[in-house]
C-alpha positions in Angstrom: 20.6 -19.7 11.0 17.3 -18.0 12.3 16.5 -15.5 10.4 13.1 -13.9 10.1 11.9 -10.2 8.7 9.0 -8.4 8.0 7.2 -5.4 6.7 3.8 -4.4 7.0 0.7 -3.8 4.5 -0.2 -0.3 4.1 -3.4 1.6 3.1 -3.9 5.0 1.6 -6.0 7.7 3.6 -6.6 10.6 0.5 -4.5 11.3 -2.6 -4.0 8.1 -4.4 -3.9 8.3 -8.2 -3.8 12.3 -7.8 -0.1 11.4 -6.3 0.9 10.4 -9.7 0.8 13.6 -10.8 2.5 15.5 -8.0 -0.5 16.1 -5.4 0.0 15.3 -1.9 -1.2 11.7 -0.8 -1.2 10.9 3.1 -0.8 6.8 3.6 -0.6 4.7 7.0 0.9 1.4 7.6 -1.1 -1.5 8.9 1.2 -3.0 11.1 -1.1 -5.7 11.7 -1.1 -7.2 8.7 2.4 -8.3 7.8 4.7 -10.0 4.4 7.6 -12.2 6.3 10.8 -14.0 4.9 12.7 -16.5 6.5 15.8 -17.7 5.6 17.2 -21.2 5.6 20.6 -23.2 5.0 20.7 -24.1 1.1 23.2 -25.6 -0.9 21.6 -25.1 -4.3 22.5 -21.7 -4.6 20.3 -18.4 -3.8 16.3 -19.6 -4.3 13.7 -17.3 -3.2 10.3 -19.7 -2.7 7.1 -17.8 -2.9 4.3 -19.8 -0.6 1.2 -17.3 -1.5 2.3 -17.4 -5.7 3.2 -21.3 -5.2 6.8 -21.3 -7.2 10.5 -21.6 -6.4 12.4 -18.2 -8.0 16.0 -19.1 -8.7 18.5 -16.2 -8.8 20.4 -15.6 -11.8 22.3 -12.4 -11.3 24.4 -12.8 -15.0 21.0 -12.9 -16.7 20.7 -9.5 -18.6 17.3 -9.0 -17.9 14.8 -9.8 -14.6 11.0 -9.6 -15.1 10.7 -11.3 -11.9 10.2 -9.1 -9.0 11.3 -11.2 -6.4 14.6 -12.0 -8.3 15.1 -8.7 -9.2 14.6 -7.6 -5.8 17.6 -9.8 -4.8 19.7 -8.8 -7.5 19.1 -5.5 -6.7 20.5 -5.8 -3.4 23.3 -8.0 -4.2 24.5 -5.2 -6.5 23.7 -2.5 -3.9 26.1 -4.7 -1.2 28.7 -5.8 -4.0 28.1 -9.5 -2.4 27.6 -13.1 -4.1 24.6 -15.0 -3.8 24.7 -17.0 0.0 23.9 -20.6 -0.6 19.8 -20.1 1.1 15.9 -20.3 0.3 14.2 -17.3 1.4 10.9 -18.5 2.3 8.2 -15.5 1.4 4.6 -15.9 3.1 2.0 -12.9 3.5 -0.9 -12.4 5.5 -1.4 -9.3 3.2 -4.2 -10.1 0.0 -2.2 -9.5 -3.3 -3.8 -6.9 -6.2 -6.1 -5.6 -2.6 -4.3 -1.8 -2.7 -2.6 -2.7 0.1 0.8 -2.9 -1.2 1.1 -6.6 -0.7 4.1 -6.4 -3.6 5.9 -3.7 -1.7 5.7 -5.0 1.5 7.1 -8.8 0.4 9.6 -7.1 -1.6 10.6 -5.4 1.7 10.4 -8.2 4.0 12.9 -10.0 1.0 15.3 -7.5 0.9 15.6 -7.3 4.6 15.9 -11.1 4.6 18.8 -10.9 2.0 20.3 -8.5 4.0 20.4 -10.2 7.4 21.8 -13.8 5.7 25.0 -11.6 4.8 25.0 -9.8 7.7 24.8 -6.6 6.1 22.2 -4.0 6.1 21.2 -0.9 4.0 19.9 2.8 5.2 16.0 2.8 4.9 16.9 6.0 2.6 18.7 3.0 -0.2 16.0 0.5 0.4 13.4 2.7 0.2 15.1 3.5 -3.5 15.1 0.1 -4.0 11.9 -1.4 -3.8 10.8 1.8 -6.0 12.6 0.0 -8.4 11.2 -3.1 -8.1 7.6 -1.3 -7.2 8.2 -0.3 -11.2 7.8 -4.3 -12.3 4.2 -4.7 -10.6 2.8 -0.9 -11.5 4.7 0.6 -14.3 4.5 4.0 -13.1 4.8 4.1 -9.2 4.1 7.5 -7.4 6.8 5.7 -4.6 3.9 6.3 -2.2 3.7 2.3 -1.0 7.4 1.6 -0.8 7.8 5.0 1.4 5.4 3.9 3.7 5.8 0.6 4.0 9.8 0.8 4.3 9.7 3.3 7.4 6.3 2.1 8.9 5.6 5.7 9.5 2.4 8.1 8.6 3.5 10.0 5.8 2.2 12.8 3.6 4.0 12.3 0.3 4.6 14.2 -2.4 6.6 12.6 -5.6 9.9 13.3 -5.9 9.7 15.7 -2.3 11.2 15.0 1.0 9.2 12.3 3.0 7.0 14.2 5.9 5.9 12.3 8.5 2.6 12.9 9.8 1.9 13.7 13.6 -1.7 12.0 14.8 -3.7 14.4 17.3 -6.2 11.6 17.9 -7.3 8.4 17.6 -9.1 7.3 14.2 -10.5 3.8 14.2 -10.5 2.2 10.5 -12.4 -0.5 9.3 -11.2 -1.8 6.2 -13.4 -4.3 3.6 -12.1 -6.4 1.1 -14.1 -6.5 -2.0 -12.6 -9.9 -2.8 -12.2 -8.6 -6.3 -8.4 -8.4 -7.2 -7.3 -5.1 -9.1 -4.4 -4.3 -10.7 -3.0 -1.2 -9.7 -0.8 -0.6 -13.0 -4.5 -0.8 -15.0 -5.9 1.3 -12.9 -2.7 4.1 -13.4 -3.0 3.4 -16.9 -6.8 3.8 -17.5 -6.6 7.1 -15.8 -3.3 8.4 -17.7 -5.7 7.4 -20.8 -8.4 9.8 -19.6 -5.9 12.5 -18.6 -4.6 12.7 -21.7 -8.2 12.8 -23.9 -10.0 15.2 -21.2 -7.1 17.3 -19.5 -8.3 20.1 -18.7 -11.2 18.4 -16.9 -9.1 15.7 -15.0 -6.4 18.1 -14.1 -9.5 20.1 -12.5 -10.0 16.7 -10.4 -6.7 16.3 -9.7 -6.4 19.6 -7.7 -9.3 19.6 -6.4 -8.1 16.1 -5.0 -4.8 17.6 -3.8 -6.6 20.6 -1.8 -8.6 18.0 0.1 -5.6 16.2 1.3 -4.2 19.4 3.2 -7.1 19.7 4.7 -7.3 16.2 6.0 -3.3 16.5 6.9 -5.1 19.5 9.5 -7.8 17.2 10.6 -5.0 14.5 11.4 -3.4 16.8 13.0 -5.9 17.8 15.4 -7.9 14.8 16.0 -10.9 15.7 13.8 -12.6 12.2 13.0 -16.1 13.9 11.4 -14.4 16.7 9.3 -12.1 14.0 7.8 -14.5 11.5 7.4 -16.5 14.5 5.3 -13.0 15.3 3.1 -12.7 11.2 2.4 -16.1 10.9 1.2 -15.4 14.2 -1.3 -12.6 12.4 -2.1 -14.2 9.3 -3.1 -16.5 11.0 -5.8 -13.8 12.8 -7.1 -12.1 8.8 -7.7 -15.5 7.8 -9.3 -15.2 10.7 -11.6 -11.8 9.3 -12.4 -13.3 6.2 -13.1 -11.3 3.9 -10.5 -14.2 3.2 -8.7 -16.4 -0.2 -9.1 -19.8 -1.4 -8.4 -18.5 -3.6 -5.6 -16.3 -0.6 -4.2 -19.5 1.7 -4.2 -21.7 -0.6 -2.6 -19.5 -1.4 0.5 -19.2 2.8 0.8 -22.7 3.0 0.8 -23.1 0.0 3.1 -20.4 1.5 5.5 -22.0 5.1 5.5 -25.3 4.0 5.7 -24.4 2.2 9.0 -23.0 5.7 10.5 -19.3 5.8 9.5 -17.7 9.1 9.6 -16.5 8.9 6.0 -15.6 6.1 3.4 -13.5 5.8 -0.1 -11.9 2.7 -2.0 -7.8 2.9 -1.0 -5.0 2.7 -3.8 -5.7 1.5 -7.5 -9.3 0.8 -7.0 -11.4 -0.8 -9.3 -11.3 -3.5 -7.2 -9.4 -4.3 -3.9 -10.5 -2.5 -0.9 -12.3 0.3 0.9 -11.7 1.9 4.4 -14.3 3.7 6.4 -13.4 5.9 9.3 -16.1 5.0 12.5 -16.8 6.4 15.5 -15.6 3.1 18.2 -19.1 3.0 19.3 -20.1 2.3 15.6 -17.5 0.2 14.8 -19.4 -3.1 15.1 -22.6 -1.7 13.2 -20.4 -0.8 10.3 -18.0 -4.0 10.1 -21.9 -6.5 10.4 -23.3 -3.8 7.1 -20.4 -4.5 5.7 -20.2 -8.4 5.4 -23.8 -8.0 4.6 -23.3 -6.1 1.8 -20.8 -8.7 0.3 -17.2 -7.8 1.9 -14.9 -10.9 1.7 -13.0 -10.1 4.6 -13.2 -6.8 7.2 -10.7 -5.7 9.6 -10.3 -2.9 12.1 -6.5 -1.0 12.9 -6.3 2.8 14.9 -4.4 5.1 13.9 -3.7 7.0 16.6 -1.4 8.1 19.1 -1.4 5.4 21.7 -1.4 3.0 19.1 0.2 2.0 15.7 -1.6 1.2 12.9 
């Protein structure tokens, strides 16, 4: 048995907590940066063993409830197949940083069920997968927009709206990303939370945000679209201070934007929950060296550059 599957970590250009409440979000995966499962001979039954969380998962599918997402992920998928549990260890390991906004959770839960799937030589329609790992995406976040599971299932660009047809996203240029860790872990269900608090207490003033948050993502969709590197930089750097004003941003977060623009990037924001995790700035490739140097001088744990662009994925 040689049996090895992936999926890949994903960041989010413009929309993210604004997607919650049905505004457009536009997200790219980050191909480079991969969650794998391999899948060995076992005769202990099904056992899912986690190297990044350091635990062995056993799989009980009679048990009548799973707060486990791993298990649930597989239990999930046997039901989905209408299979027994093979006698193997799924072996989960991630280059991705977990509670980082790059949808480390969704993307091992993805590389699992893929896994799953291959040891009983089955497979499922990205469409049911995709629906799956929602499901499990529920266990780590509470109240998923679906925007990281989408992504990160079909490895495709995508402007997303909640509970719309997926669109995929066609790149008229190439965009070079740098993306900086804070090394502060976040968690993305807070996050949601904390700003569900202050939607409810200030409405009329959040929901104000919220558009003004979706607007700016059609606009970058068009800059996308035709290859326009300064104007989108100017939308994600709107779209940042709209997140402070939601309060997802973090000292760490702002200085690495400041740090980033300072050193001539076309635009930078923190990506998913905030609060933590990580920051992308968009750079000219002449710049991109300045920018990535400010930005471990300003305190980044870890920075990393992907394109998005036509000639190459993300």
């Amino acid at each position: 048995m040689n049996i090895q599957t992936s999926a890949p970590a994903k960041i989010i250009l413009v929309g993210e907590h604004a997607v919650v409440y049905g505004k457009p979000a536009i997200a790219v995966p980050v191909s480079s940066l991969r969650a794998y499962a391999e899948v060995e001979p076992s005769s202990g039954g099904l056992q899912i063993a986690s190297a990044d969380l350091d635990e062995m998962v056993p799989v009980d599918i009679s048990a009548a409830t799973i707060d486990n997402a791993l298990a649930l992920t597989a239990r999930l998928v046997l039901q989905k197949l209408a299979a027994s549990p093979p006698e193997v260890t799924i072996r989960l390991h991630s280059d991705i940083p977990i509670a980082s906004g790059l949808g480390s959770g969704a993307a091992v839960s993805t590389a699992l069920a893929r896994a799953l799937c291959a040891a009983l030589n089955a497979a499922l329609p990205e469409a049911e997968l995709n629906a799956l790992i929602y499901e499990v995406e529920k266990v780590y976040h509470g109240t998923p927009s679906g925007i990281d599971n989408t992504v990160i299932v079909y490895e495709h660009p995508v402007y997303f709206v909640r509970q719309q047809p997926i669109q995929t996203v066609v790149i008229g240029g190439d965009f070079m990303l740098v993306i900086a860790d804070t090394g502060r872990s976040a968690s993305t269900r807070s996050a949601v939370d904390g700003v569900r608090a202050l939607y409810d207490s200030r409405h009329e003033q959040v929901q104000a945000l919220l558009d003004d948050i979706g607007e700016l993502v059609a606009q970058a969709r068009g800059c996308i679209e035709r290859g326009q590197a300064q104007a989108l930089g100017d939308l994600m750097n709107r779209n940042h201070a709209l997140l402070q004003q939601l309060t997802v941003s973090s000292p760490e977060l702002d200085r690495l934007v400041k740090a980033a623009l300072d050193a001539g990037a076309f635009g930078a924001k923190l990506s998913g929950g905030g609060r933590g995790g990580n920051m992308i700035a968009l750079v000219a490739p002449d710049s991109e060296g300045k920018v990535t140097d400010a930005l471990t001088r300003a305190g980044a744990a870890r920075v990393f550059t992907t394109i998005l662009g036509r000639r190459a994925r993300c």
